[in-house]
N, C-alpha and C positions, 0 to 999 in steps of 0.2 A: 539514181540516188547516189549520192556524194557515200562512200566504202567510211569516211575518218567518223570516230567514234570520242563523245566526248565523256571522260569519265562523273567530269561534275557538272556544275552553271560556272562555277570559278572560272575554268579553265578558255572562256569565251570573251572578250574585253570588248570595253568601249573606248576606251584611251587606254594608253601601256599604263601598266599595273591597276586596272579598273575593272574588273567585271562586269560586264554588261547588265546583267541581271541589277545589280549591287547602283549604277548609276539609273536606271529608268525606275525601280524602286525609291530612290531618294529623288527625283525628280519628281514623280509622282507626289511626295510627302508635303517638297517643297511648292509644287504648284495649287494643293490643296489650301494651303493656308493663303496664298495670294488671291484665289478666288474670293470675290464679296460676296455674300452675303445675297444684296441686290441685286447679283447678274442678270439681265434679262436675256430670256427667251427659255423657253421648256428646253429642260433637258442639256443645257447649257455646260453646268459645271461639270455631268458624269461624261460631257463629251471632251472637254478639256482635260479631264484626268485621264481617259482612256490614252486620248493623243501624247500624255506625260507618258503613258507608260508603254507607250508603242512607237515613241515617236523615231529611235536610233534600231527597230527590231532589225530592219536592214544589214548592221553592223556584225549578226551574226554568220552568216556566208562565211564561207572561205575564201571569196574574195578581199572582202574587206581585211578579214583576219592576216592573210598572208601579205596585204597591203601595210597592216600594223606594225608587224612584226621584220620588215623590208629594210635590207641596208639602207644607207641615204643616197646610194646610187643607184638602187632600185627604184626607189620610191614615185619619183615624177611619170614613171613608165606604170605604173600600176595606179595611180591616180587619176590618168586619163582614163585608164578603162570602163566603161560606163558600170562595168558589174562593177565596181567597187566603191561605186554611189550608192547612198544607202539611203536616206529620202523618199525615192521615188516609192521604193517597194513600201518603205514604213509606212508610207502617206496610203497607198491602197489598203492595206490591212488597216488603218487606222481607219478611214473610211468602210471599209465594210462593216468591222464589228460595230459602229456606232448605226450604220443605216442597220443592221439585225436587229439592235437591242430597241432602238427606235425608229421604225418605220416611218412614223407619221413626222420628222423629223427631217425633211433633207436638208436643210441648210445644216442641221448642227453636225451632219455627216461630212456633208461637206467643208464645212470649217474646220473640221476633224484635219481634212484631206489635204484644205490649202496652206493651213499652219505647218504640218507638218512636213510637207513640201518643199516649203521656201523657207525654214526653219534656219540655214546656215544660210542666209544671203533676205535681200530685201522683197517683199511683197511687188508681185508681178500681176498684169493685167489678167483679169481671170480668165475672159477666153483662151489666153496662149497656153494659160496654167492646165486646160483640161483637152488639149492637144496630145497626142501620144502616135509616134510613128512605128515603123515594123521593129527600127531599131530599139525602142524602149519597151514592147512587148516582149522580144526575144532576150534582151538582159534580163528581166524581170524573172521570166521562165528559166532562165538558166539561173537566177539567183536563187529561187522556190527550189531548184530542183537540190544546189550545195548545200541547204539547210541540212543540219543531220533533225531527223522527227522527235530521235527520242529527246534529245536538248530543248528544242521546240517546246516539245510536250510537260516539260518540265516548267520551260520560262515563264508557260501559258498560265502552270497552275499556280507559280511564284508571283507571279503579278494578278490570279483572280483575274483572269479574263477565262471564261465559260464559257469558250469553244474548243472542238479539236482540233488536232494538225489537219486532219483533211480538209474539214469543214473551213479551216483557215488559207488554207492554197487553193481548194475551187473557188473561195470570197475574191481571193487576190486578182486571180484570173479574171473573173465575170466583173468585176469593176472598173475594168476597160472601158466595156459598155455601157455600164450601168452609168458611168460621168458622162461620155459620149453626148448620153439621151439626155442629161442632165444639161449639158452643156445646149443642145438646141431648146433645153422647155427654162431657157434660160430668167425665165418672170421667176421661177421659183427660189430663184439666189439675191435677184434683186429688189429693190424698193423702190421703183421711181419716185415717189413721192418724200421720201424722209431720209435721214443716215441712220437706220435702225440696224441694217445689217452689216452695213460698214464698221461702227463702231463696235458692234457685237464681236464683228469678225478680229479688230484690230487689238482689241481686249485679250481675246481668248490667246491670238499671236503674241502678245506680251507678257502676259505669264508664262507662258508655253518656252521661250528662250529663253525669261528674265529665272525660270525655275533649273533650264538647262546649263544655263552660262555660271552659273552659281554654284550649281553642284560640282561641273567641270572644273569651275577657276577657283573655288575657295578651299584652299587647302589645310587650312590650321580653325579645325572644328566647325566648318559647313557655316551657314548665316549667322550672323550673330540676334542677338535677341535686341528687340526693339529698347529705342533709348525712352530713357522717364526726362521731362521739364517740369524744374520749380513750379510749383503754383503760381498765380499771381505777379508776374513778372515785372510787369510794367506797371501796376502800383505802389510793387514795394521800392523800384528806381524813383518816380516821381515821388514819393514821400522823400525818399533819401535827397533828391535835388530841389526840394520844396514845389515843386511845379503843382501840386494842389493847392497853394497859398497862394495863387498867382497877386502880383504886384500893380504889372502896368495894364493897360487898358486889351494891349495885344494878347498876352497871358492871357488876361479874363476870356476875351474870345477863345483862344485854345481849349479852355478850359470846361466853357460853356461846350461847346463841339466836342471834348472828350464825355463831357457828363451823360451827353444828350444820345451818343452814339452808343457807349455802354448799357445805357437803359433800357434799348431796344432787344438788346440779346433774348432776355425773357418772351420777348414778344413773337420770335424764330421759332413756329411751330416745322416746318419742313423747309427742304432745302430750297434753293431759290437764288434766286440774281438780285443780291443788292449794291446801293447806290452810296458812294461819301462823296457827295458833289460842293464842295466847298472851297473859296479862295484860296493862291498860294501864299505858305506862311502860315496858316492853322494847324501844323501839324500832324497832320494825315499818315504820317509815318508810322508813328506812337500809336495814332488811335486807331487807326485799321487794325494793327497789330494788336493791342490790347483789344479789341472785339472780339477777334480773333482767336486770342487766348480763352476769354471768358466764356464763347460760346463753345469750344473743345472741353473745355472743364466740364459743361450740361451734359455731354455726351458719352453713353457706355464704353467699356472696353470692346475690341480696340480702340482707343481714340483718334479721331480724324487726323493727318497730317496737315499742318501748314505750309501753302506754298506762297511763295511772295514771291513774286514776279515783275521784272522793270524793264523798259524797252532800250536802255542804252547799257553798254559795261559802264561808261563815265560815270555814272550813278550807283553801280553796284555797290563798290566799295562804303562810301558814301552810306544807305541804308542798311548794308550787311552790319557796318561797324556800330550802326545803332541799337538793331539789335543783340548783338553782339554785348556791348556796353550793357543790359539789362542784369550781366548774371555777376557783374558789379569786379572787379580788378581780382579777388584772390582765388575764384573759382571760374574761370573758363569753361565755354561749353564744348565738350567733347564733337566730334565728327557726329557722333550717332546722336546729338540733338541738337544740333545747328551747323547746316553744311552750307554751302555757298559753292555753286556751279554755273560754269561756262566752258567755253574752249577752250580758255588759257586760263583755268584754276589751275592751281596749285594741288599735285595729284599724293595727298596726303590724307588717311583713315585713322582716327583713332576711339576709340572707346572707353571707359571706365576700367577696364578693366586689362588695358592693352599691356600695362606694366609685364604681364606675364603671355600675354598674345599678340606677340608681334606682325601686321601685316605688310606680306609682300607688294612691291609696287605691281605688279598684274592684279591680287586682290583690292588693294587701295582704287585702282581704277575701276573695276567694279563694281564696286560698293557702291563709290561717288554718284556713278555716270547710270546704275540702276535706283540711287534716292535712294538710298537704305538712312534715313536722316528722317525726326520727327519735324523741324523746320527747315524748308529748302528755301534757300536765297535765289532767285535765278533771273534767267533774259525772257523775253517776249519770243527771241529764235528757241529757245531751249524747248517753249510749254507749247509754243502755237507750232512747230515742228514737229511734237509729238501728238497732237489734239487730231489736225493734218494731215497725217502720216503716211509714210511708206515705205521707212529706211528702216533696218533692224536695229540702227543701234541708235535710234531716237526711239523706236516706239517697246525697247527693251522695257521705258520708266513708265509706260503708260498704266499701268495697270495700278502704280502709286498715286496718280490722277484720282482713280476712282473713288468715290467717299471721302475727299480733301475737303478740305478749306483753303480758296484759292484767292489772292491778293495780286487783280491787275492795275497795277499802279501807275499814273500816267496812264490813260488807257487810250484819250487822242491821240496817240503815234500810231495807231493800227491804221494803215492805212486806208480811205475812202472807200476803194473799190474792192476790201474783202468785209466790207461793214455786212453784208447778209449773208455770207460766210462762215464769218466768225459770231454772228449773232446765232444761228442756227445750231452752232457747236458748241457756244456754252448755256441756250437751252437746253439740249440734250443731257448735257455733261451734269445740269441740275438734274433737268424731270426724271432722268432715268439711270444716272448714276450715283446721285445721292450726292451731288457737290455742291459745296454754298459759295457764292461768288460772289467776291467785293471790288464793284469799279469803284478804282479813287482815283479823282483827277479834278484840276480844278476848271476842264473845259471839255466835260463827258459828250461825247461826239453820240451820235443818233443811234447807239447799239443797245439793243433789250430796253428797248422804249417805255415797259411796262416795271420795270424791276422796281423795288422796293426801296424806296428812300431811307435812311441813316439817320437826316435831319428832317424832320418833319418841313421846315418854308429853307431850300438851300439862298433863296432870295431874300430870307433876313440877313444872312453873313455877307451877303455882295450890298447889301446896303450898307451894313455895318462899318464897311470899309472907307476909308478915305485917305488910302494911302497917295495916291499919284494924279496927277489929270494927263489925258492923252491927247496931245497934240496931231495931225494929221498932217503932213504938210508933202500930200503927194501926188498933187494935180499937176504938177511943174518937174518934170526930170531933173533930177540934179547931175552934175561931175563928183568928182573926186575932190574938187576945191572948193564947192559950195559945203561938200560935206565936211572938210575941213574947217571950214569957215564956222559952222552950226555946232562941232564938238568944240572948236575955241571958244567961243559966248561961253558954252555952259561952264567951261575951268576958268574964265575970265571971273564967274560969279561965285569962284570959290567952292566948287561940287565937284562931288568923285559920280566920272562917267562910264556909263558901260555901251561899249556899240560891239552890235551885232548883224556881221556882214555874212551876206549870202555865200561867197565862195571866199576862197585860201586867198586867194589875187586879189580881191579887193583889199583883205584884211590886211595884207602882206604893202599894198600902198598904202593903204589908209595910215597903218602906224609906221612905215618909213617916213612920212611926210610929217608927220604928228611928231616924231621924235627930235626932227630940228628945230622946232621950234618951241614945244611945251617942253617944263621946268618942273612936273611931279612928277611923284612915282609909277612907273606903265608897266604895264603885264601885255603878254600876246599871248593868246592861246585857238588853237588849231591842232589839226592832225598830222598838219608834217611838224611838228612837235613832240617827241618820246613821250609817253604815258608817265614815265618817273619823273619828266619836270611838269608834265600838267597837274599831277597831283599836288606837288612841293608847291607849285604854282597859285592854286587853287586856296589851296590852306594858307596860305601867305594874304592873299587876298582878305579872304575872312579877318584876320587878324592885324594887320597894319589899320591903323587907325586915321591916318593922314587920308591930307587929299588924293586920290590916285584916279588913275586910268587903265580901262581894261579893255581892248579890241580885242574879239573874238569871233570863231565863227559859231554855228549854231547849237554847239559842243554845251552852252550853259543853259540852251534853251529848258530844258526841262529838269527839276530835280535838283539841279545844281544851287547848295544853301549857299548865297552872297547875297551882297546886299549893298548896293551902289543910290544914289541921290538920284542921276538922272539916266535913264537908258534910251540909246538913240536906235534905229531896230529898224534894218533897211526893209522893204514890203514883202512881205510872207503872208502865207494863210492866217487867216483873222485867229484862230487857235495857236498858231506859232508865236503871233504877236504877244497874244496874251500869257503867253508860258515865259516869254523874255521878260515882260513889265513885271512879271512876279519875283525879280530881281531887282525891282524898285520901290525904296523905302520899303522892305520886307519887312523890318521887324516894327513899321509904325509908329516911327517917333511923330512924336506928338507937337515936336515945333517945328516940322517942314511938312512942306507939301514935295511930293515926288515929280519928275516930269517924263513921263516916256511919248520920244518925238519917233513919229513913223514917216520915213522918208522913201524919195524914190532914187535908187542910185542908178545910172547909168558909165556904160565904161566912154571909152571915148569915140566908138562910132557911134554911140548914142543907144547901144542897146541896153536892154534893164538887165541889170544881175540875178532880178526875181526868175527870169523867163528859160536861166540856165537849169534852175535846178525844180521849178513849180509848177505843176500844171497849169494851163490856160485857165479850165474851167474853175479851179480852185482861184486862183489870181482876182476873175471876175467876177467871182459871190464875194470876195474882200473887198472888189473895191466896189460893190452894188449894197455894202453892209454899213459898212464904215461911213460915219456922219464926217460931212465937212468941217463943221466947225470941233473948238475944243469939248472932250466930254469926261467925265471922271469915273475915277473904279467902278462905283455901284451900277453905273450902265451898261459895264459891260458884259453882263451874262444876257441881257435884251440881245445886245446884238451881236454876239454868237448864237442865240437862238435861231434871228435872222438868217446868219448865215447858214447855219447847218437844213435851217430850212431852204436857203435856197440850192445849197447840196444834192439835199435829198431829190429835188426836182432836177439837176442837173447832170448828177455825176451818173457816168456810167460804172454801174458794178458787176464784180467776178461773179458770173451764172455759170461758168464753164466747170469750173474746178468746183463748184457747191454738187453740179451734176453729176460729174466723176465721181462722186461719196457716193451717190446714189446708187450707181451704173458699177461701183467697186474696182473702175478703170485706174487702175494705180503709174501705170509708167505708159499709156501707149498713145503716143502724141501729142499734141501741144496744148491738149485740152485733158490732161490730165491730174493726176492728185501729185504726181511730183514734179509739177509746172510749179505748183504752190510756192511764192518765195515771199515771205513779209517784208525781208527788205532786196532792194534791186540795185544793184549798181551799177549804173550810167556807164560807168569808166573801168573796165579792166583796172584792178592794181597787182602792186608787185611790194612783197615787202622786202624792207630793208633793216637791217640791225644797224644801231647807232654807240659807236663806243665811246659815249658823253664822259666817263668819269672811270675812275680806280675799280667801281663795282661791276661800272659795265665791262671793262676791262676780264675781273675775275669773270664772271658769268661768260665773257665768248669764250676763255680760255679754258673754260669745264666742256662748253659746248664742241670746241675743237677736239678735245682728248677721246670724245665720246667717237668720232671717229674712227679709233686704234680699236674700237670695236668690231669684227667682220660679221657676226650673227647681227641683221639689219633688225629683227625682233628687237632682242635682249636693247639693242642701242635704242629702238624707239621709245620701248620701257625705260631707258635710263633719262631718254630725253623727259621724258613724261615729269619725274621729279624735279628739273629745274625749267619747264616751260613757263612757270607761272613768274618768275624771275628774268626768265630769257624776255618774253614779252613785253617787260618793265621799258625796253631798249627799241623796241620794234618798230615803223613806221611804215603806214601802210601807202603806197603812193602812185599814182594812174602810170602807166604804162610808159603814156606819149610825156610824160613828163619824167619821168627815170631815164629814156630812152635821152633827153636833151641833155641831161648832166648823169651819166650814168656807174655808179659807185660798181667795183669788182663784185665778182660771183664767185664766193668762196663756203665753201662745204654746200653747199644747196642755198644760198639766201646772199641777196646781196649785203657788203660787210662797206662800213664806214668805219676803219681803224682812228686810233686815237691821233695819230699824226697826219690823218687825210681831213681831217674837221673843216678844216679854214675853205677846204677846196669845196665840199659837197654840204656843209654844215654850218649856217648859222647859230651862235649861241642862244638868239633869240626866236626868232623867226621861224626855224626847222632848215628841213630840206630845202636845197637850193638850186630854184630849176630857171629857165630860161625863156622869161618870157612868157608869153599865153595865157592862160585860164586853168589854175585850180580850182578845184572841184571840192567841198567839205564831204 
C-alpha cells in the first residue's frame, strides 16, 4: 500500500485545479439529464450514471497524479507509462459494480466497461477491446495497490456507490476474468439479427463523453440552459410576405401542399417515418419546416430538437438562410436556437444572455460540434456519421439524435447501396428512440417503403404540373460539337439555358467554345471555382433577368433555387435528371412551356462522360426507363417508379457494414462500421487557397500570422475562428491534376497569391490544369 495520505477529496484532481471527486460528480449530474427518458434496455440509465461517475476513478493513483502535476519536460516520459492510464482500471470497476448491482444484466455491464474504456479516443472492435495481456494486469495491480483506501473510501461514499474499498479491488481483480468468459459466450453482447445493442451501446457512449467533454471544457458556468423558439415561426413569415394569399397558379399549389401537410400533425399519434414526396419548386423547405415547428409545439417539455439535414454544403447556406429569415431582420436567432454546422462553420456560440458570458473558442467548438442548438442545420456527412458511427467526436451529438425531429431533405443522394442500411437505422432511430422522420425530396428513392405520406395522392402534384417536356435524345453519342450545336438552337430561340455536364472537362470545353461565339450573359460554375464566387455567382443568376447562360457541373443538381427556360442535362441517373429539370421553368410561368434535353456526351475517343463518374448498373435502369420519345412533368414520377424498381432488382447493397452493427465490429477490417463512408472520392484531392480578391488577401494574411503561433493547440483554436472564412477561398482539387499545374505549399496548403492568378487561375473557369479529365 501506497504510505501518501490524503487529507481531503480536494487534494486528488482530474485536471489541474479540478478535483476529481468535484468533475465525476458533475459529470454524473450532466449525463443524467442527457439520458431519455426512452432509453432502451433494463437497467440502462443507472448503468450510464455509474460509468459517469466512475468513468476517470483511474485518475486517482499516484501515477496519474504525479503525471498532473509533471514539469513539461517530464511529462511525455510519464504518459507512456501504462500506470498512468487511467481508463482501463476505471473501465474494470465500472464494469463490476454494474454486473453486482445487476446481475441479470451483462451487456449493461459491459457497456458500462466498453464506454468507459474507449472514452478518450474512438470505439474499437469489441473482441480486441476484452483482450488483456500480463502487461495490463500488472499495471492495473500496481495501480489498485497506489490508491490510498481511506480516499477511496471517501470518493465511494461521495458519489453513492455502495461498495467498500475491498469489495471494490477483489471486483477489479476478478473482471479479468469475468470479460475473458464474456468475451468467448460472446451471443451475450451481440444481436445478430437487429442493431439493438449497437445503438444502445453508441447512445450510452455519447452521453458518457458529451457529459465528460463539457464538464472538462466549459469553463464560465457549466452548460448552458436550453434555448426557447418563437411560436409559430413560419406562419407569422408567410403572413408578413403574403404567401397565404397566394396569386399565381404555382403559389396556389405551394400552398395547397403547405395546407395539406400542416393538417396532418394532428394525425401523428407516435413517432414514425414520414414522407413529403412532391415536385421541385413546391416549397418543401417552408413546409417541412413548418410541420416541424407545429408538431414540436404538441409535445411536452423538453421539447424535441429539430434537425434539418442536406446532402451538399452548396445548399446549406441556401436553407439555413431560410430559416434564418423566419425570426424576421431586427431579432436574430441566437447560437442556442438556430445553429448551422459542418466542417467549415464558422466556430462561433452565442446566447441570450452572452452579453455578460462570454464564450471561449474551445467552449464555442463544443457547444457547436456537441448541438447544444434547439434547430440544427446540418450535412447528410454530419447525421449519417453519427447514426453510423465510430469516432468520438461524431458520435459525441448522438445522443441529441435521440427523441428529434429529423429533416432528410433531398434524401435521393444517399446512395443505392446503403438504401438497407440506412433504412434499418432510421427505423430504429423511430421504433425505439422516439424520433419522427421527414423524407423530402422530389425523387424519394426505395427507403422505408412503408412510411407515412404528408400528401395523401403525391400523384396529384406530379400531374398538377406542366412545367417542361423532356426530350431524350440519347440513342446517338454526341461530341462536344453536336452539343454545341443543341445549346445554340435553344439561345437562337431566345431562352436562357442551363447545361449540366458530368465532369469539370467537359464543362470547362463546353463554355470555352460556347464563349466565342454566343453574345449573352454566361456564368460557369464548378468546383475548381472558390465557393465565394459560386455563391456571388449563384445569386446573380437568380436575379439578372436577361437571356443568360449557365454551364455547370452537377453542383445545381439538387436544391439549388434557379430557374432557367431550358436545361440540357448530359445522361445521369434517371433521379439526377430529374433533380436538374427541377431548374426548368421552376416557378411555372404560365406562357412557356420548359424544355429539358437529355443527351449523350462523349469525349473524343468516343467515351461517355456518364461512365467516368456512374455506375454501369445505374446507367442501365436509366436507359431501360427512360421512353424514346418526348414525355412531360407529370410522367415523370411513373418512371422513376420504374426505375427504382428496376434498382431494387439490380443494384447490389451494403450487407457488410449493416452486419458489423450487428457483430458491434467497429474498425476491424474492410467489413467494418468505419468502412462506412456516404460519400467516396474517386480521386484523391488536395486543396488549395485561392487569393481571388482584397478579402481573400486579408483572410490568408490572418491565416499566416497564426503561424507566429508555437503552441500548435492554441493556433488550431485560433484557426478554428476564421475557417469558416478561410474556406470562402478554398478549392478542392484531384491530385493528378495539381500535380500538372502545381501552385506552392506554403504554411500547410497549397497558396495561389494574388499576383500568381494569371499563371494557375482563371477568372472564370477556376483552377487551371493541363489537359485530361476533371472530375466534379
Amino acid at each position: 500500500m501506497n504510505e501518501t495520505s490524503y487529507s481531503c477529496l480536494s487534494n486528488i484532481f482530474s485536471h489541474p485545479d479540478k478535483p476529481l471527486v468535484e468533475h465525476l460528480l458533475a459529470v454524473s449530474e450532466i449525463a443524467s439529464k442527457l439520458v431519455p427518458v426512452f432509453l432502451p434496455g433494463n437497467n440502462m440509465k443507472d448503468a450510464i450514471i455509474i460509468a459517469a461517475k466512475l468513468h476517470d476513478l483511474g485518475k486517482a493513483t499516484t501515477f496519474f497524479q504525479n503525471y498532473l502535476s509533471a514539469s513539461p519536460a517530464n511529462k511525455p516520459r510519464l504518459k507512456n507509462d501504462m500506470r498512468t492510464n487511467h481508463s482501463l482500471l476505471s473501465a474494470l470497476a465500472t464494469y463490476w459494480v454494474i454486473r453486482k448491482l445487476y446481475p441479470e444484466e451483462p451487456f449493461a455491464a459491459f457497456c458500462g466497461f466498453f464506454c468507459v474504456k474507449h472514452h478518450h479516443g474512438n470505439l474499437k472492435e469489441l473482441k480486441d477491446s476484452l483482450i488483456f495481456d500480463k502487461e495490463d494486469i500488472d499495471a492495473v495491480n500496481q495501480q489498485l495497490d497506489c490508491i490510498n483506501d481511506n480516499y477511496l473510501a471517501k470518493l465511494l461514499l461521495a458519489l453513492e456507490i455502495n461498495v467498500t474499498v475491498d469489495e471494490l479491488k477483489k471486483g477489479v481483480e476478478g473482471a479479468f476474468d469475468d470479460l475473458k468468459k464474456l468475451k468467448r459466450a460472446k451471443g451475450q453482447l451481440i444481436n445478430p439479427n437487429n442493431m439493438d445493442n449497437f445503438f444502445r451501446l453508441n447512445l450510452a457512449f455519447s452521453i458518457l463523453i458529451d457529459a465528460d467533454k463539457s464538464d472538462a471544457g466549459l469553463k464560465t458556468g457549466g452548460m448552458p440552459e436550453r434555448g426557447q423558439i418563437p411560436s409559430n415561426l413560419v406562419g407569422h413569415y408567410r403572413q408578413q410576405k403574403g404567401l397565404d394569399i397566394p396569386t399565381s397558379d404555382i403559389n396556389k399549389l405551394r400552398n395547397e401542399v403547405y395546407e395539406e401537410v400542416l393538417s396532418k400533425v394532428c394525425t401523428i399519434n407516435a413517432p414514425s417515418i414520414l414522407s413529403l414526396n412532391v415536385p421541385t419548386g413546391l416549397g418543401k423547405t417552408l413546409t417541412t419546416f413548418a410541420f416541424a415547428e407545429a408538431l414540436r409545439a404538441t409535445m411536452p417539455l423538453p421539447k424535441p430538437r429539430i434537425i434539418y439535414c442536406l446532402p451538399f454544403l452548396s445548399i446549406i447556406e441556401q436553407n439555413y438562410n431560410v430559416i434564418e429569415r423566419l425570426w424576421g431582420d431586427n431579432t436574430p436567432p441566437t447560437t442556442d436556437q438556430l445553429l448551422k454546422h459542418h466542417h467549415l462553420s464558422e466556430i462561433s456560440y452565442k446566447t441570450g444572455s452572452d452579453s455578460e458570458n462570454e464564450y471561449e473558442i474551445g467552449e464555442e467548438k463544443l457547444l457547436i460540434e456537441g448541438w447544444n442548438s434547439e434547430i440544427i442545420v446540418t450535412t447528410f456527412i454530419q447525421f449519417f456519421h453519427t447514426v453510423i458511427g465510430y469516432q468520438n467526436k461524431m458520435l459525441k451529438k448522438f445522443n441529441k439524435i435521440a427523441g428529434s425531429i429529423i429533416i432528410l431533405d433531398e434524401v435521393q443522394a444517399i446512395p443505392v447501396r446503403y438504401w438497407r442500411l440506412i433504412e434499418e437505422a432510421l427505423k430504429y432511430l423511430s421504433e425505439r428512440l422516439h424520433c419522427y422522420i421527414v423524407l423530402s425530396t422530389a425523387t424519394r428513392p426505395m427507403i422505408a417503403k412503408n412510411c407515412t405520406e404528408l400528401v395523401n395522392s403525391p400523384y396529384k402534384y406530379f400531374e398538377a404540373m406542366d412545367r417542361y417536356m423532356v426530350v431524350p435524345d440519347i440513342e446517338n453519342p454526341q461530341g462536344i460539337d453536336r452539343i454545341i450545336e443543341i445549346i445554340q438552337a435553344e439561345i437562337d430561340e431566345d431562352k436562357s439555358v442551363l447545361v449540366v455536364l458530368n465532369t469539370i472537362g467537359a464543362a470547362d470545353n463546353v463554355f470555352s467554345k460556347l464563349s466565342l461565339v454566343v453574345d449573352i450573359k454566361t456564368f460557369f460554375l464548378s468546383t475548381h471555382v472558390t465557393p465565394y464566387e459560386r455563391i456571388k455567382r449563384i445569386e446573380e443568376i437568380k436575379t439578372y433577368d436577361g437571356q443568360k447562360l449557365v454551364i455547370s457541373t452537377q453542383l445545381v443538381e439538387a436544391g439549388v433555387d434557379i430557374d432557367l427556360d431550358v436545361v440540357i442535362r448530359d445522361l445521369a441517373p434517371f433521379d439526377c435528371i430529374m433533380q436538374s429539370a427541377g431548374r426548368c421553368n421552376r416557378n411555372a410561368d404560365s406562357q412557356k412551356i420548359g424544355k429539358v434535353i437529355i443527351v449523350n456526351m462523349v469525349d473524343d475517343k468516343g467515351k461517355r462522360y456518364s461512365s467516368f463518374i456512374y455506375d454501369i448498373v445505374l446507367m442501365k435502369a436509366t436507359k431501360d426507363s427512360i421512353p424514346k420519345e418526348e414525355f412531360c412533368e407529370k410522367d415523370c414520377l411513373k418512371i422513376l417508379q420504374k426505375y427504382y424498381d428496376s434498382l431494387e432488382r439490380k443494384v447490389y447493397q451494403e450487407q457488410e457494414i449493416l452486419k458489423a452493427t450487428y457483430e458491434l465490429n467497429y474498425d476491424d477490417g474492410d467489413k467494418s462500421i468505419a468502412k462506412f463512408k456516404l460519400i467516396e472520392d474517386k480521386y484523391e484531392k488536395v486543396d488549395i487557397f485561392v487569393e481571388i480578391n482584397e478579402e481573400a488577401q486579408e483572410v490568408w494574411q490572418t491565416y499566416t500570422k497564426l503561424y507566429e503561433i508555437s503552441d500548435r493547440w492554441k493556433r488550431k483554436e485560433e484557426f478554428a475562428r476564421i475557417k469558416g472564412e478561410f474556406a470562402k477561398f478554398v478549392i478542392s482539387v484531384s491530385i493528378l491534376k495539381a500535380s500538372k499545374n502545381q501552385p506552392p505549399k506554403v504554411n500547410d496548403i497549397m497558396y495561389i497569391g494574388g499576383s500568381q492568378l494569371s499563371e494557375y487561375y482563371d477568372g472564370t473557369t477556376g483552377f487551371k490544369t493541363e489537359g485530361g479529365l476533371a472530375i466534379w
